[in-house]
N, C-alpha and C positions, 0 to 999 in steps of 0.2 A: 382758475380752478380752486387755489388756495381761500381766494377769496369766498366761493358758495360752500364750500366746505366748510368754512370756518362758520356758517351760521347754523350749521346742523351742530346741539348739544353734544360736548365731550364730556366723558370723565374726567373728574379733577387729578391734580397731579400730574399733567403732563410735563415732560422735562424738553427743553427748546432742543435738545439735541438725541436723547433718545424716546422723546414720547412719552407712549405708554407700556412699553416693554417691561420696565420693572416693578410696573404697579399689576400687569396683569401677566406673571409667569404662565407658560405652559405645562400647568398642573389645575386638580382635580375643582382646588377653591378658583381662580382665574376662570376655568369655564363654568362657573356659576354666577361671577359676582359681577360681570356686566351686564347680564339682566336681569339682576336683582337690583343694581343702580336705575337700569330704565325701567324696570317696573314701581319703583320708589318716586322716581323722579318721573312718572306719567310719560314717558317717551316710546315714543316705538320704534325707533332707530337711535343712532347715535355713531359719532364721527369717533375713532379707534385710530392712533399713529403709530405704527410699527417705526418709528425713528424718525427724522426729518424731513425724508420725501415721501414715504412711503406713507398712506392712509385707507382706512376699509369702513366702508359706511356699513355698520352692524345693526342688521333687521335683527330686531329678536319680538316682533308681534304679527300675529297674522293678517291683520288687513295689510300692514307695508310686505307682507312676501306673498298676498293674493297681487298686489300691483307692478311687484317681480315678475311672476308668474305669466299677468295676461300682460304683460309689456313688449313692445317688438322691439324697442331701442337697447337688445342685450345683446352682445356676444356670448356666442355658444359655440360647440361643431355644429355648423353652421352653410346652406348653399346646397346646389348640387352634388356634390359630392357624402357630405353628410347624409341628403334622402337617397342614394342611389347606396351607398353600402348598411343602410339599415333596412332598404327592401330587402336589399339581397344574404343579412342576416337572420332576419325574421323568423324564415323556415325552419331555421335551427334551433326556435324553443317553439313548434307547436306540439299541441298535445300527443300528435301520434307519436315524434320522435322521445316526447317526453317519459311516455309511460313505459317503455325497458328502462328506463335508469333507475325505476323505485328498485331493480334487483339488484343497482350499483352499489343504490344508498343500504339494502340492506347488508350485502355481503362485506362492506365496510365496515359498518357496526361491529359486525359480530366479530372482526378483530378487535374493536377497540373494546368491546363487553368480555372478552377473555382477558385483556390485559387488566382489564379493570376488577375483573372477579379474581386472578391472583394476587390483587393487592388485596381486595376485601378480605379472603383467606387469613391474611396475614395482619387486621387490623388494620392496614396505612391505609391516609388517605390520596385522594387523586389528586391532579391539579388540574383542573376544566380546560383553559386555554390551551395549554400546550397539549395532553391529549388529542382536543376536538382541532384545532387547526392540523394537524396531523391526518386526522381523519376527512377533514374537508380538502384535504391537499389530495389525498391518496384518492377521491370523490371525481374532484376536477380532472387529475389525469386520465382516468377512466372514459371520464362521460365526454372530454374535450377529444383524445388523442387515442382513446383506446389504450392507453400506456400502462400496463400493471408496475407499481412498483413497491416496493418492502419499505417503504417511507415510515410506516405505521411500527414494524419491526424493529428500526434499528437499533432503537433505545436512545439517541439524540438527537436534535435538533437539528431537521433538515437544513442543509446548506441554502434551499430556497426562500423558505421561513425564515433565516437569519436574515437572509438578503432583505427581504420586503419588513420585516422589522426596522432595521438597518436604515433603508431608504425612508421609509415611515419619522424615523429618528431626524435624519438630516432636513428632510423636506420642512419640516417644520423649523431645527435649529435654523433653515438659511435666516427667515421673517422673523422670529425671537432673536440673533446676535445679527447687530444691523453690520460691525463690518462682511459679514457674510451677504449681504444683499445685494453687492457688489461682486459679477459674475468671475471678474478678475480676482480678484482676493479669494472666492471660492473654489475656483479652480488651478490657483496654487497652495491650497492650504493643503494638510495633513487631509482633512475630514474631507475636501475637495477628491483629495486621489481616491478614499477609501470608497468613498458614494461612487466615483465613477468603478470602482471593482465590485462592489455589489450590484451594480445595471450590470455588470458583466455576467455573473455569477446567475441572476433571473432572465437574463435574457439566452444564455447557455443553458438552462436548465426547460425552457418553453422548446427548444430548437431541440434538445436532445428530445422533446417527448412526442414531437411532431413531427421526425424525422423518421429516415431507415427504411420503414415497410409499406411506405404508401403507395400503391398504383397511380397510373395517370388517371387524370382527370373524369377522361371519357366513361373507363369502365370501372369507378372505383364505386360507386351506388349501388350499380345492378350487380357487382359481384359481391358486396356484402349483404344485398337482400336475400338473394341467390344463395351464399350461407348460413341465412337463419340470424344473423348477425346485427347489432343497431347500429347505426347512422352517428357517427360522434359528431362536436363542432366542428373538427378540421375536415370531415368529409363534407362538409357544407359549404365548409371557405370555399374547399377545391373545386367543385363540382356548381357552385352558386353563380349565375351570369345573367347580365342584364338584358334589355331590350333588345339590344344590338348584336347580341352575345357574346359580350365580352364581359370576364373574370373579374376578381381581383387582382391586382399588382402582388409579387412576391412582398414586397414593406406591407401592401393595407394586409396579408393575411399575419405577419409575422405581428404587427400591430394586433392585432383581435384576438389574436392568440394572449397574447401577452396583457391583455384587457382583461381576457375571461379568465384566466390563471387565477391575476391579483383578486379582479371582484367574486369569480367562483368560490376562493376558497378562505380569503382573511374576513369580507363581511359577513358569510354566512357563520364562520367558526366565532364571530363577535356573537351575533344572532343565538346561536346555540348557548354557547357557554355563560351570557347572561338571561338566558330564559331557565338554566338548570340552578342558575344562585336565585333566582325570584323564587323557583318551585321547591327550594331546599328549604327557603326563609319561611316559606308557607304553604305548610304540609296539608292541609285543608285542600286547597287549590290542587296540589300533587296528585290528593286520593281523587280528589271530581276527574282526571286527567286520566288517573288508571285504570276506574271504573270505563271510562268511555272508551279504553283502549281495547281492555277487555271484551265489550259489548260490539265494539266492530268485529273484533276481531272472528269472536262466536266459535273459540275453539281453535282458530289456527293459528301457526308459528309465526307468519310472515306479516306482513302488512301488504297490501296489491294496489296499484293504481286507482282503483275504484274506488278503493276506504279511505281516499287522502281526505273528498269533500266531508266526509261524515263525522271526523274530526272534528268538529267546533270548537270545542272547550278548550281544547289542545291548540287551535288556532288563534284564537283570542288570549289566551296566555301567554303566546310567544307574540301576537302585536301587543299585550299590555308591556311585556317585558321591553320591547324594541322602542315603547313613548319613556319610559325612562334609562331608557340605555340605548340611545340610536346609535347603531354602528356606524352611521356617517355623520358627526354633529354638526358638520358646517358645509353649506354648500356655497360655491363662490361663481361669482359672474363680473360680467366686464361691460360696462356702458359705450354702447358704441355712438351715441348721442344723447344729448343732454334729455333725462325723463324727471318728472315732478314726483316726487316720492310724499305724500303725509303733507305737503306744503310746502316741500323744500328741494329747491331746483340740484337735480345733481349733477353734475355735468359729467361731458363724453370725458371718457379713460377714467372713470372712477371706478374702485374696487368694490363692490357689494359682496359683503360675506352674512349670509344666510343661519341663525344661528335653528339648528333643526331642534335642539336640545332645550333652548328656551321656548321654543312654540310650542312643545311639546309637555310642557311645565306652566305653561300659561293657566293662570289662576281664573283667568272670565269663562275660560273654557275647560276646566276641570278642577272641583271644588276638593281641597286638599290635594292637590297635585304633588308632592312629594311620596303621597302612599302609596303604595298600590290597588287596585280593586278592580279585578276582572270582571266581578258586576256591574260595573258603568258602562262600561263597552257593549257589554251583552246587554245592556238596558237600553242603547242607543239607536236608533234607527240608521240606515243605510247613509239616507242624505244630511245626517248630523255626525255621521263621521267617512273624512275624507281618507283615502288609505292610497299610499303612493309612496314614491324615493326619486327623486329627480336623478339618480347618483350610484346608489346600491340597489340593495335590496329592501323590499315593501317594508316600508314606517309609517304608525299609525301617526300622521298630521293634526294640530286639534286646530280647525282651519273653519272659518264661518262655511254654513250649510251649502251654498252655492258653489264652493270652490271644490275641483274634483282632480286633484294633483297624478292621479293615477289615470285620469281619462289623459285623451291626447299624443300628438305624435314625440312626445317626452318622458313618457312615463319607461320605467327600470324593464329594458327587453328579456332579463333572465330574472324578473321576478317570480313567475311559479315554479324556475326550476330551482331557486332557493328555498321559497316555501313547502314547497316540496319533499326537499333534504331535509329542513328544521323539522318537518311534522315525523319524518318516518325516523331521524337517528334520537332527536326527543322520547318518540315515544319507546322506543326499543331500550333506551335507558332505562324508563319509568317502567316498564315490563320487567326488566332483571333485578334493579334497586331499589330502593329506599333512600334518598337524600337526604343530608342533614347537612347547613354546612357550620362550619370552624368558626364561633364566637370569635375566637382568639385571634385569626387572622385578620387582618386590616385589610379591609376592600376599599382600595382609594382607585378613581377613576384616572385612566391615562389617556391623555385627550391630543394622541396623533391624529393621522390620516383615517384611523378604522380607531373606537374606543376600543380600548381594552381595561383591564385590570392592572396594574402598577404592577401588585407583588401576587398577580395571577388569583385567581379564585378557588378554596382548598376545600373540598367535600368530602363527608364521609360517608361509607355505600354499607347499606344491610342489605345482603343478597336478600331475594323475594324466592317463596315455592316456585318450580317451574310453568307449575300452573298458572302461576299469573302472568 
C-alpha cells in the first residue's frame, strides 16, 4: 500500500515520523492551504500523512470526487441493513409530516427575536453561533421527540452543546496528536476519560428526550393524529416496520436518534449563522432578501409551508453562503478495493478525505471564488449546478454538469427539513433586524467536525418597524 501511495504527489515537509501534522495544523490557514498547494501544483488529489501509518488521499477537485462518487469500490453504511433502515426512515421527512414543523421553526424564533431585541434595546450585540445552535437544539427536540425544553432560556450553554463541541474537539485532536491514534493511549489519557463523559452526557440527553411519555408502538400514530397533533422522528422510529414487519432494534432507534440530534441541530445552526455573517457583510443582498420576505408574505406575521418554495432569493443566499462555508468540509470514505483515481492506483483500506471546501472554491468553476456573488447562482442553470451533501445538510457542489450529488440513494434524507428551518428562522430575523456585523471581531474559521467560527460571529441588530 505504502508503496502506491507513495506515487500519488505530497506536500513538502513531510517529517518521517509525524508527517504532515505540523505543516498542516487544524486551524483556518491548514484548511486552505492544501488546495491551494494542488491547485498551484495542477493536482487534483494528493497523499496527506497524519504521522507514520496513518495517510488520507485528499480530493480537493471535482472530476477526482465525481469518480468517488460513481465508484462502487467504497466503504459506506453499506448492505442490507443500510437499505432496510433508510426505507424505513424515509417517511419521516416527507412533505406531509414536514409541513407542521414550519410552526416549530417559527415559534422558536420568536424566543430567540425576544432575546435578541433585549439586547438591541440596550445597544449589545449578539453572538450568532451560540444564539442560533440553541435555537436549532430547542428545533430538533421538538420536531424529533416532541420534547419542549427552556434550552433557549437558560442563559448558558446547554450541557448538550458542550458535549457535541467537546466531541467535535477530540475527534479531530485523536488524527492531529499522532500519540492519540493509538486507541490505548486514548483511552487512558486525561482527554480519553473526558470524550468518554461527554458520549455520556449526549447520549443521556437524546434518552431523556425520547423517553417517559411514549405509547406503544401500535397505537402511538393513530392516537396522535386522533389529537390533532404531528408525527415527530421518534414516532416514526417506533411505529416504522419492514416487509416482514418487523421494527427497528432498541440500539438502530437509540442510534437515529442520536444521528438526528447531532446533524438536526449543529449543521443547520452552521448553515444559519454563516448565511446571517454573509447578509450582514452585504446589505444589498439583505434588502433583495426582505423585500421578497415581505412580498410572500402580503401582510402576514408567520411564514406557512406554502411560502418556503417562493423564497428564492433567500434560497440561493443561504446555498451561496453554505459554497463558502460548508458546514461539513470534509467528507471521508474508505476503499474497499483497490479503484484508479486521476491515474493513480489506490489501493484497498486507503483513506479518501473529500475536501468539500476546496470544490467549492474551485477556480474552473467559479471565477473569483473567494467573493461572494448571489448572482452567479441565479445566473446558472439547473444542470450547471449540482446541489447535494453526501453527509449534512444541502451544499451548493461546483461539480461538472453531468454529476448530480443530490440525485441518488445517497443524498442528505433531512435535507428539506434543514432547508426548511434555514429559510423560515433566516427570514424571521431579516423581518425584525437590520444586520451589521463587527469589523472588529476576527472571523477565523474553525474547521472541526461542523465549521464554525473560532471566536463565534458578533453582529449588530437595528430593530426594523413591525411592519416589516
Amino acid at each position: 500500500m505504502i508503496y502506491y501511495i507513495g506515487r500519488i504527489p505530497s506536500p513538502p515537509n513531510r517529517h518521517w515520523l509525524w508527517g504532515h501534522l505540523y505543516e498542516f495544523p487544524a486551524c483556518e490557514a491548514s484548511l486552505l492551504k492544501i488546495g491551494s498547494y494542488n491547485r498551484t501544483k495542477r493536482h487534483d488529489l494528493t497523499s496527506v500523512w497524519f504521522g507514520p501509518f496513518i495517510c488520507a488521499v485528499y480530493i480537493s477537485h471535482p472530476e477526482a470526487f465525481k469518480q468517488v462518487l460513481k465508484g462502487d469500490g467504497l466503504l459506506v453504511s453499506n448492505g442490507p441493513k443500510w437499505a432496510r433502515n433508510r426505507r424505513l426512515l424515509t417517511p419521516a421527512f416527507h412533505y406531509e409530516i414536514l409541513k407542521p414543523y414550519v410552526d416549530v421553526y417559527n415559534s422558536c424564533s420568536e424566543v430567540l427575536l425576544n432575546k435578541w431585541s433585549a439586547l438591541a434595546k440596550k445597544n449589545e450585540p449578539v453572538m450568532a453561533f451560540e444564539s442560533v445552535s440553541l435555537l436549532t437544539l430547542d428545533v430538533v427536540l421538538q420536531c424529533a421527540f416532541s420534547f419542549k425544553s427552556d434550552c433557549q432560556d437558560t442563559g448558558t450553554r446547554s450541557p448538550y452543546i458542550q458535549g457535541v463541541y467537546d466531541l467535535s474537539e477530540w475527534v479531530v485532536q485523536r488524527v492531529m496528536y499522532a500519540p492519540y491514534q493509538s486507541d490505548l493511549v486514548f483511552h487512558l489519557s486525561h482527554d480519553g476519560k473526558k470524550f468518554r463523559k461527554a458520549c455520556k452526557v449526549v447520549h443521556d440527553h437524546s434518552e431523556k428526550a425520547s423517553g417517559g411519555s411514549k405509547m406503544t408502538e401500535g397505537t402511538l400514530g393513530a392516537s396522535k393524529k386522533a389529537q390533532g397533533k404531528y408525527l415527530d422522528f421518534l414516532d416514526i422510529l417506533l411505529t416504522a416496520v419492514d416487509e416482514e414487519g418487523r421494527g427497528l432494534s432498541d440500539l438502530d432507534v437509540r442510534n437515529e436518534a442520536d444521528t438526528f440530534m447531532f446533524e438536526g441541530h449543529d449543521t443547520t445552526a452552521s448553515g444559519i449563522s454563516w448565511t446571517l455573517y454573509l447578509l450582514a457583510k452585504h446589505p444589498e443582498h439583505q434588502e433583495k432578501c426582505r423585500d421578497e420576505i415581505r412580498t410572500v408574505l402580503d401582510g402576514r406575521s408567520h411564514l406557512e409551508f406554502a411560502d418556503l418554495p417562493k423564497l428564492q432569493y433567500t434560497h440561493w443566499c443561504i446555498k451561496e453562503a453554505m459554497r463558502l462555508y460548508p458546514p461539513v468540509q470534509h467528507i471521508y470514505r474508505n476503499a474497499n478495493e483497490d479503484i484508479l483515481l486521476q491515474g493513480y492506483l489506490v489501493p484497498r483500506g486507503s483513506w479518501l478525505m473529500i475536501s468539500v471546501m476546496d470544490i467549492h472554491r474551485c477556480p474552473e468553476f467559479w471565477e473569483n471564488p473567494m467573493a461572494s456573488c448571489i448572482c452567479r447562482l441565479l445566473e446558472r442553470t439547473a444542470s450547471e449546478i449540482s446541489i447535494g451533501n453526501v453527509v449534512a445538510i444541502d451544499l451548493v457542489v461546483a461539480v461538472p454538469r453531468n454529476l448530480h450529488a443530490r440525485s441518488g440513494p445517497r443524498n442528505c434524507i433531512g435535507q428539506n427539513f434543514a432547508i426548511n428551518e434555514e429559510k423560515v428562522v433566516v427570514s424571521n430575523i431579516l423581518r425584525r433586524f437590520e444586520l451589521r456585523a463587527d469589523d472588529s471581531h476576527c472571523i477565523e474559521m474553525d474547521p472541526k467536525i461542523i465549521l464554525r467560527a473560532k471566536y463565534d460571529i458578533k453582529l449588530h441588530l437595528k430593530p426594523l418597524p413591525s411592519s416589516t
